[in-house]
KEBA-435143 format. One record per residue: residue number from 1; residue in three letters; chain; z, x, y of N, C-alpha, C in turn. Coordinates in Angstrom, 2 decimals, always signed. Atoms other than C-alpha are relative to their C-alpha. Example, Ala and Ser with C-alpha at 12.3 -4.5 7.8 and 13.67 -1.06 7.14 Angstrom:
2
- 1; ALA; A; +0.00; +0.89; -1.19; +7.80; +12.30; -4.50; +0.00; +0.90; +1.20
- 2; SER; A; -0.06; -0.82; -1.19; +7.14; +13.67; -1.06; +0.73; -0.77; +1.09
***
This chain:
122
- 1; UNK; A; +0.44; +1.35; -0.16; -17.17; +141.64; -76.98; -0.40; -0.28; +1.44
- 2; UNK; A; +0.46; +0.13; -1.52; -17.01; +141.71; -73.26; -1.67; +0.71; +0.17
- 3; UNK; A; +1.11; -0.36; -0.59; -19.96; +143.71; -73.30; -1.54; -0.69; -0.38
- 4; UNK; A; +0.90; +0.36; +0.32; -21.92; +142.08; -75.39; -0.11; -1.54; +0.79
- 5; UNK; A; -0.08; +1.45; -1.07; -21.39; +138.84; -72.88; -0.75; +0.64; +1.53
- 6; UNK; A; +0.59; -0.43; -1.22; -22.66; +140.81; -70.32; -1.24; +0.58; -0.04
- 7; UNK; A; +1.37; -0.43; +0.20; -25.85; +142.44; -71.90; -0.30; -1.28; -0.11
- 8; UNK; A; +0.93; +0.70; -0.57; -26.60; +139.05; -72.85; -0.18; -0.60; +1.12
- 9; UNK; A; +0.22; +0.49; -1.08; -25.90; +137.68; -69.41; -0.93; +0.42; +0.56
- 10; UNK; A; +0.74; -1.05; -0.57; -27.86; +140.50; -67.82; -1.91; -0.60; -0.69
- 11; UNK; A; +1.35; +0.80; +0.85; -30.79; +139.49; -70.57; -0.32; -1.50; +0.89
- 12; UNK; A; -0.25; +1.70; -0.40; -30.19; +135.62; -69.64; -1.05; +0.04; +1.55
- 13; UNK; A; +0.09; -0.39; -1.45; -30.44; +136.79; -65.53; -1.66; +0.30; +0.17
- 14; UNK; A; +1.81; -0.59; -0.21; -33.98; +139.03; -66.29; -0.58; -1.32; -0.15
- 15; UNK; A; +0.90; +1.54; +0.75; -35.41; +135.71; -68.09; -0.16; -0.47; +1.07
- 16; UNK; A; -0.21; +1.33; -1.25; -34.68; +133.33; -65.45; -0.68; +0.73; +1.42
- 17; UNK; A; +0.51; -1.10; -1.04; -35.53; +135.81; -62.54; -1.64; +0.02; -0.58
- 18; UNK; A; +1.99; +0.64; +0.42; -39.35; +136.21; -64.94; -0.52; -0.83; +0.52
- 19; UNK; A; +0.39; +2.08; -0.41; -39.44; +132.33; -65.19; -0.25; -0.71; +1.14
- 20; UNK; A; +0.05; +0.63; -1.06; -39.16; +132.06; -61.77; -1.62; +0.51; +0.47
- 21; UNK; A; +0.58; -0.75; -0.57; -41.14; +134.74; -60.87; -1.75; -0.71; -0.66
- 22; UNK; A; +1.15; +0.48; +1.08; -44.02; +133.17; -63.45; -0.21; -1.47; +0.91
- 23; UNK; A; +0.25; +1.26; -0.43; -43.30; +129.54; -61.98; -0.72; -0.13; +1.64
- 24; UNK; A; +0.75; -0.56; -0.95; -44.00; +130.96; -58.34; -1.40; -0.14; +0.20
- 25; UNK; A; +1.27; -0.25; -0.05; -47.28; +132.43; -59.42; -0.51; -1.20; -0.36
- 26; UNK; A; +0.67; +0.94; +0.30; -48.11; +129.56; -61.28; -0.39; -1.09; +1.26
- 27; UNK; A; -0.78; +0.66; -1.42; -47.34; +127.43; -58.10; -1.04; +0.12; +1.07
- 28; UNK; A; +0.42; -0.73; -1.21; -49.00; +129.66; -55.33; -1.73; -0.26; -0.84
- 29; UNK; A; +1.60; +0.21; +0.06; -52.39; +129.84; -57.49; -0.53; -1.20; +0.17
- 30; UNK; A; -0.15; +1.60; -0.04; -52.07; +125.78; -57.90; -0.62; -0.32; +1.19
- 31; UNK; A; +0.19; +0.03; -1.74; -51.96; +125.68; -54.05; -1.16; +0.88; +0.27
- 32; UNK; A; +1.22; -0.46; -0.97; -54.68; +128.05; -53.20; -1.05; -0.27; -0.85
- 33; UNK; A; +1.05; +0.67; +0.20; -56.92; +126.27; -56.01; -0.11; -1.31; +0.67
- 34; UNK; A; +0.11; +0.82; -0.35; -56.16; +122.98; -54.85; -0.98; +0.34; +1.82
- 35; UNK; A; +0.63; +0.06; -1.18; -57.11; +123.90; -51.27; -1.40; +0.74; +0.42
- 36; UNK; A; +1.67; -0.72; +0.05; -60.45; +125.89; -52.22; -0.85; -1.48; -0.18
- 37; UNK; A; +1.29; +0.72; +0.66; -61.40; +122.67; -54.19; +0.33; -1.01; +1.33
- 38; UNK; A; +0.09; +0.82; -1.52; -60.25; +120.41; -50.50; -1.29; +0.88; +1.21
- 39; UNK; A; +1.02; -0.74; -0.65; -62.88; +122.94; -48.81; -1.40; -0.32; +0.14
- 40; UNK; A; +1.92; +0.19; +0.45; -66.07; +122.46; -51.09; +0.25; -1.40; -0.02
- 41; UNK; A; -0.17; +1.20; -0.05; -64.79; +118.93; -51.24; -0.75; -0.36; +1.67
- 42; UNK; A; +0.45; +0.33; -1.14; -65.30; +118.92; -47.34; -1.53; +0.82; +0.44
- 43; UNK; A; +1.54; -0.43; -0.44; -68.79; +120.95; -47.53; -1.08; -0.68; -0.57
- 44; UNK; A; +0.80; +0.88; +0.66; -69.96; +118.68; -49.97; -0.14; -1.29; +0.73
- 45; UNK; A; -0.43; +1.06; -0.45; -69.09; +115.63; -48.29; -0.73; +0.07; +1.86
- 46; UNK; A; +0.49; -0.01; -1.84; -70.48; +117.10; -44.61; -1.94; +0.26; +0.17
- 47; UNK; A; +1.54; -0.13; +0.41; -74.22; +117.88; -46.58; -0.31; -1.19; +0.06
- 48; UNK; A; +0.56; +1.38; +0.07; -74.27; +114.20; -47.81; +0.01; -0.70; +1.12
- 49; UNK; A; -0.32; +0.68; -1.53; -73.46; +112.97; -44.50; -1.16; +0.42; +0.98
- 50; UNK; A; +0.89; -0.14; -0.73; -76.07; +114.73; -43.07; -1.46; -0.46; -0.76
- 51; UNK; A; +1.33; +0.80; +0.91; -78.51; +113.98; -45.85; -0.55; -1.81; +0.39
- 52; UNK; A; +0.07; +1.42; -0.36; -77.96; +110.20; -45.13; -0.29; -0.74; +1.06
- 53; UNK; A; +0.55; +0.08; -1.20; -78.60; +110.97; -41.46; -0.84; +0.44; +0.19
- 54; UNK; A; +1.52; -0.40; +0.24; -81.81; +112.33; -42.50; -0.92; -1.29; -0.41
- 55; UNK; A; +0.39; +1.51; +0.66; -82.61; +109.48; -44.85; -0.32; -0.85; +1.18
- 56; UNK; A; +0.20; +1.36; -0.85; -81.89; +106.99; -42.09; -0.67; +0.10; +1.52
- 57; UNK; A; +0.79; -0.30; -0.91; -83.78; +108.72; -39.34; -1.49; -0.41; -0.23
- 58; UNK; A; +1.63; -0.02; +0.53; -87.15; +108.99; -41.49; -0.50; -1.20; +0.16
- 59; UNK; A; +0.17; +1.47; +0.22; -86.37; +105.27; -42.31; -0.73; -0.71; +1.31
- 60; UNK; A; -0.21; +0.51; -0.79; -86.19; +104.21; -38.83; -1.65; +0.74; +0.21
- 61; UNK; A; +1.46; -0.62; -0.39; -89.56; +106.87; -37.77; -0.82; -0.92; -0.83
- 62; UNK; A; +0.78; +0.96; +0.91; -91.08; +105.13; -41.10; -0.74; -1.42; +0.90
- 63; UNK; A; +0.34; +1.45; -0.73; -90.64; +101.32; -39.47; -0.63; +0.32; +1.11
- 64; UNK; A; +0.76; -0.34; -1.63; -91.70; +103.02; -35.82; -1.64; -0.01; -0.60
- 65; UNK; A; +1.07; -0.55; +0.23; -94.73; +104.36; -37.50; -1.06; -1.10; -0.50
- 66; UNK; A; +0.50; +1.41; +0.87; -95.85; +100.69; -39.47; +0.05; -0.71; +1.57
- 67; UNK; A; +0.04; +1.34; -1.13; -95.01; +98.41; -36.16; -1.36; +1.25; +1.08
- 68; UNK; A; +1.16; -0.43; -0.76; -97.59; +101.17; -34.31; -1.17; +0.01; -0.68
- 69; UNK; A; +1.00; +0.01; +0.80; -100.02; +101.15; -36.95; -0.78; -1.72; -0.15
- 70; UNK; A; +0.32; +1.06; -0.12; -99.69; +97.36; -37.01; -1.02; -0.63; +1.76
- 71; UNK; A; +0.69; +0.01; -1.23; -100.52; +97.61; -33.07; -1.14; -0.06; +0.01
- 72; UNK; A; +1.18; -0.99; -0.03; -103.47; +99.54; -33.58; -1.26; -1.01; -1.14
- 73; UNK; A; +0.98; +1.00; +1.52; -104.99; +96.66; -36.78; +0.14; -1.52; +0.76
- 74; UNK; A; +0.03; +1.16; -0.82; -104.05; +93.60; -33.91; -1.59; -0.40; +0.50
- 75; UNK; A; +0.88; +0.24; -0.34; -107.20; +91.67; -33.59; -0.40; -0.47; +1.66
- 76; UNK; A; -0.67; +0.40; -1.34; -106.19; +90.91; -30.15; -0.21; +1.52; +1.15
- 77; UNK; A; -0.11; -1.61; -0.75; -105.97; +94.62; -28.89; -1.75; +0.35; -0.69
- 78; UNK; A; +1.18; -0.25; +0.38; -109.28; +95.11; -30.98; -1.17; -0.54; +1.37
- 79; UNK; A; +1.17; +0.62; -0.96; -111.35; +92.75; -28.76; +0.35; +0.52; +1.43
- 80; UNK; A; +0.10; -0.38; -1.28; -109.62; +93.61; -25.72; -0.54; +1.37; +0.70
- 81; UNK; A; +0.70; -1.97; -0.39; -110.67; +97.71; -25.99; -1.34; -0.22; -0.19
- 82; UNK; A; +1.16; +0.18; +0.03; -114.02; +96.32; -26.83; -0.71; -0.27; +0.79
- 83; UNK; A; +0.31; +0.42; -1.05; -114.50; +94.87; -24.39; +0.18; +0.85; +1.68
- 84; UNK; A; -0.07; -0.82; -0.54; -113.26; +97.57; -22.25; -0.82; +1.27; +0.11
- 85; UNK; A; +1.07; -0.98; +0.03; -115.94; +99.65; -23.34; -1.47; -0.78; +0.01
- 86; UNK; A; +1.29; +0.27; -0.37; -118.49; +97.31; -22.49; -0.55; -1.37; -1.47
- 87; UNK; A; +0.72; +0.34; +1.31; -119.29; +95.58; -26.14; +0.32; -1.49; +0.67
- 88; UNK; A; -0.02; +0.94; +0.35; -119.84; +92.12; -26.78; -0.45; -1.24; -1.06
- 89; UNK; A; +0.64; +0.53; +1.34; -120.55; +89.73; -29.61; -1.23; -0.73; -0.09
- 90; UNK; A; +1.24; +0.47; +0.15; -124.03; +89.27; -30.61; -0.57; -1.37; +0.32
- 91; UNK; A; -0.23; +1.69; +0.28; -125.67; +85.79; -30.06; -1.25; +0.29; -0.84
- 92; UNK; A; +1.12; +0.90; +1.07; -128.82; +84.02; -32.20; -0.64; +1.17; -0.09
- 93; UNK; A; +1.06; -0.05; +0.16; -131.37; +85.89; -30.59; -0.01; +1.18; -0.35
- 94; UNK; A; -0.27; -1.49; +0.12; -130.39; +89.65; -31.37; +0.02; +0.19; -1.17
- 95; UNK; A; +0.11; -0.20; +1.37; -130.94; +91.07; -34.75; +1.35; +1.06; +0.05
- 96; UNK; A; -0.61; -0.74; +0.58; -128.82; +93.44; -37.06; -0.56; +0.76; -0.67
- 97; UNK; A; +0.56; -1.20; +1.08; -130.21; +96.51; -38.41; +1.15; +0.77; -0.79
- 98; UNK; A; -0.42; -0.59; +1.35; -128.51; +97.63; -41.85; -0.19; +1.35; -0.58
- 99; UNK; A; +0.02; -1.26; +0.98; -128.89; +101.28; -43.06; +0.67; +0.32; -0.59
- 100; UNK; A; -1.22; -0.72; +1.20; -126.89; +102.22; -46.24; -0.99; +0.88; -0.65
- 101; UNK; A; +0.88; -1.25; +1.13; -128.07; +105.46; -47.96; -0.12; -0.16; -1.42
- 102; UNK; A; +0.17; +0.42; +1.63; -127.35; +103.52; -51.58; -1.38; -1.59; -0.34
- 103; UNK; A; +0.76; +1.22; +0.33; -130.01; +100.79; -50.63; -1.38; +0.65; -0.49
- 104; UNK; A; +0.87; -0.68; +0.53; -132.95; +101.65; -52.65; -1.79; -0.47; +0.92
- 105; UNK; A; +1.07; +0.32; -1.08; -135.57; +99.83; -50.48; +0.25; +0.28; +1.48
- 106; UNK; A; +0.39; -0.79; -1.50; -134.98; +101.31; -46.87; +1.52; -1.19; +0.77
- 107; UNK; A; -1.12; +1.14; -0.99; -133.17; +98.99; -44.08; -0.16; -1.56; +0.10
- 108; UNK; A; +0.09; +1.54; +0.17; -132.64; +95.43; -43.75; +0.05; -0.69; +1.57
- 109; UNK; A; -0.13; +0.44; -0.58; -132.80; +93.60; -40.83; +0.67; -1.90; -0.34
- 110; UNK; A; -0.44; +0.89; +0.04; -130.79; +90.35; -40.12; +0.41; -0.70; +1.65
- 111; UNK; A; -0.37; +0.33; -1.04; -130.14; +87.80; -37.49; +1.61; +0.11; +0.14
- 112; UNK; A; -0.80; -0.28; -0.23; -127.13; +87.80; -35.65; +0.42; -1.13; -0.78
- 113; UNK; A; -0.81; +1.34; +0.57; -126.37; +83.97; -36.94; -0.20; +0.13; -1.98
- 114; UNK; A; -0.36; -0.14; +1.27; -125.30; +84.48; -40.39; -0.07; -1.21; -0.54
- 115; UNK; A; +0.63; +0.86; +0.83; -126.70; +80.94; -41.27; -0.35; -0.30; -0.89
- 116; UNK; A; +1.15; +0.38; +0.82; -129.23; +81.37; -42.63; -0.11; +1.31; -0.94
- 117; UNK; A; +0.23; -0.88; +0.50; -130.69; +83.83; -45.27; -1.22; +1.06; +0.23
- 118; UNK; A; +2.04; -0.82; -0.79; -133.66; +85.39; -42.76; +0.60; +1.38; -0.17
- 119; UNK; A; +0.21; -1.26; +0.29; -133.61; +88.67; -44.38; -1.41; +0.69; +0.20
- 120; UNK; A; +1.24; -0.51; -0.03; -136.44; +90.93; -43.55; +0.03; +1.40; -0.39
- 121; UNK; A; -0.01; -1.49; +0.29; -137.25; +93.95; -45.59; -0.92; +0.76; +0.95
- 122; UNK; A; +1.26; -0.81; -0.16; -138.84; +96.88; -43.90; -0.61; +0.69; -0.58
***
């Protein structure tokens, strides 16, 4: 009888000693998944971060690129480079010559004063 108290103890002992040995592994893989998925967690998280500091760069170049474009369509800056190169706005006595390659009769002449309808074909 004694012995059979002691094989199963011995039995009992292996088990528990397994169980542990099982709970361990279970344990240790737990821990080194958890801290793979804290990893890609932090590589994922350091892409979007830079993505968003992409985004909000373009944004910002975008608006730069519209307020210089707006510069550049200022009727104000128009006349003043025009004038920097010499131009100035027509008066009465100066005509307007017209050439479009879709006009089927040739060129048009016109006065400068948009009055009137003194069209002259040539």
């Amino acid at each position: 009888m004694n012995r059979m108290r002691t094989s199963r103890r011995t039995r009992e002992q292996r088990l528990n000693r397994w169980l542990m040995i099982a709970f361990a592994a279970v344990l240790f893989i737990g821990v080194i998944a958890q801290i793979a998925m804290m990893a890609q967690l932090a590589v994922q998280s350091k892409q979007a971060y830079a993505a968003e500091k992409e985004a909000y760069d373009l944004t910002i170049r975008i608006e730069n690129l519209n307020n210089s474009l707006e510069q550049f369509h200022s009727h104000d800056r128009i006349k003043a480079r025009a004038q920097q190169l010499g131009m100035q706005l027509p008066d009465e006595t100066q005509l307007r010559v017209v050439n479009l390659p879709g006009l089927t009769y040739g060129t048009t002449a016109q006065s400068a004063d948009n009055g009137g309808a003194g069209e002259m074909l040539d």
